[in-house]
C-alpha positions in Angstrom: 0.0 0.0 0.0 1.1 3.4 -0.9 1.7 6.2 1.2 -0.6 8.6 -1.0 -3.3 5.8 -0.6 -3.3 6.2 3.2 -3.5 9.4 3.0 -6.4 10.0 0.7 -8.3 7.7 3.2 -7.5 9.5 5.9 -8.5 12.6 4.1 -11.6 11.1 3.3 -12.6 9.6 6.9 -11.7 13.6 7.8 -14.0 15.1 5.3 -16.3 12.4 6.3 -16.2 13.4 9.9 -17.3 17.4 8.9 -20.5 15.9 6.8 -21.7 13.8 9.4 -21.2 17.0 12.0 -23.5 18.1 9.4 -26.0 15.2 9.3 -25.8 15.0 13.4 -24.8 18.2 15.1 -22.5 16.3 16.8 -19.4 18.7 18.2 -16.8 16.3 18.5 -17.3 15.2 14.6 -15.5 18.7 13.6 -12.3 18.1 15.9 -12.0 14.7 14.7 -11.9 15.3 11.5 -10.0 18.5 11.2 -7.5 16.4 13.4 -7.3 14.0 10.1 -7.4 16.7 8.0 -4.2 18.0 9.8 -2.5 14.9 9.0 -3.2 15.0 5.1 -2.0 18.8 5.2 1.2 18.0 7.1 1.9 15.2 4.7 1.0 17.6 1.6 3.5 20.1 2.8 5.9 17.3 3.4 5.7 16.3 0.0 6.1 19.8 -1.6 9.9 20.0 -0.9 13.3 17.9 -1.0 15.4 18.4 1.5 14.2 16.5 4.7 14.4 19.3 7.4 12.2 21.7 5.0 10.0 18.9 4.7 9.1 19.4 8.6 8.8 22.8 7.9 6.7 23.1 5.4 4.6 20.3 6.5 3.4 22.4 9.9 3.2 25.4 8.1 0.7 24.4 5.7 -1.1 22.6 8.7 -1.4 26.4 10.3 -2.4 27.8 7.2 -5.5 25.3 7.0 -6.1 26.0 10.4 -6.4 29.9 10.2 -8.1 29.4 6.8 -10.7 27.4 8.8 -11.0 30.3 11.7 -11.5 33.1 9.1 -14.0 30.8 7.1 -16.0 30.2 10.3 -15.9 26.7 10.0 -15.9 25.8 13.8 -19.2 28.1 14.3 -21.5 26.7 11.2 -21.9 23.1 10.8 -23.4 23.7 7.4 -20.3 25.4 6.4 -17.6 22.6 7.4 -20.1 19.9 6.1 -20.2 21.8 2.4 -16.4 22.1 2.9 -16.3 18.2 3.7 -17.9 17.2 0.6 -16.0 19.6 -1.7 -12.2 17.9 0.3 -14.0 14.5 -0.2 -13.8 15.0 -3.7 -10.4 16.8 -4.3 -8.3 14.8 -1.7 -8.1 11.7 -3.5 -8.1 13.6 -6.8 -5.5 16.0 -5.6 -3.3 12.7 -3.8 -3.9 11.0 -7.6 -2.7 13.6 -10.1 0.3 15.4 -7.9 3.6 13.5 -7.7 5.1 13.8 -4.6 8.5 15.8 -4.4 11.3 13.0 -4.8 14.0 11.3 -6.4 13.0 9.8 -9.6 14.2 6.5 -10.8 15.4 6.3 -14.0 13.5 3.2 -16.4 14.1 2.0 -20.1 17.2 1.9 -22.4 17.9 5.8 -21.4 18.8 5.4 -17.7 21.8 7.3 -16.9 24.2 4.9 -14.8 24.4 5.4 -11.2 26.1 8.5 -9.5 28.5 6.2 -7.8 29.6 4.6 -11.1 31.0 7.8 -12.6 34.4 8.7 -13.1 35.8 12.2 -11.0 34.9 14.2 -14.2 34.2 18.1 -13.2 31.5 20.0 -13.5 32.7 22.5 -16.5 33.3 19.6 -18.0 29.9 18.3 -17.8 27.8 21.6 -18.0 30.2 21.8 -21.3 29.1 18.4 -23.1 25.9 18.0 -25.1 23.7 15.3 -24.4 20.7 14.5 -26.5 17.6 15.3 -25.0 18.8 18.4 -23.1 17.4 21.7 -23.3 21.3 23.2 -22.1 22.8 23.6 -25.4 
């Protein structure tokens, strides 16, 4: 199972929560789910950058920003408000988790794989900034 799969269902379970605050006026159903909502932000900022410090980062900052987004939107006050916001994340978390790569190292596939970093000679980098590959927009 993929990360991005967990994720979206845990995205979806938070969403979830904020509709059936709607259905049932039940209080706790907002914290629950913004609680899971928190995760799926922390883990989209997470994903947004390479390094792994910024990842931390950027993960509870975007958290925040949902969270005073929320405040200013009133969603804590109006349980029609978070339950209309619930369906609309329902639908673009998992679309959202689907269509956006996560930030990452790429592995190279096919006959056009580069070989290893390790495997190369000590060759410099004027030396390599200077040579034209195929394929490369640096000409």
């Amino acid at each position: 199972m993929q990360v991005g799969t967990v994720v979206s269902g845990i995205g979806v379970l938070g969403a979830g929560a904020w509709v059936a605050r709607w259905a049932t006026d039940l209080d706790p159903l907002l914290w629950v789910g913004a609680a899971l909502l928190t995760v799926v932000a922390v883990a989209a900022g997470a994903g947004m950058v390479k390094p792994v410090p910024l990842r931390a980062v950027v993960g509870v900052c975007l958290a925040l920003l949902c969270w005073s987004l929320g405040a200013v939107a009133g969603l804590d006050g109006d349980p029609v408000r978070a339950g209309v916001v619930g369906l609309v994340l329902m639908v673009v978390v998992p679309v959202g988790w689907e269509r956006v790569r996560p930030v990452g190292p790429r592995r190279a596939t096919g006959s056009s794989a580069e070989p290893a970093r390790a495997g190369r000679t000590g060759r410099t980098a004027a030396k390599r900034a200077a040579e034209k590959r195929p394929g490369s927009h640096a000409r």
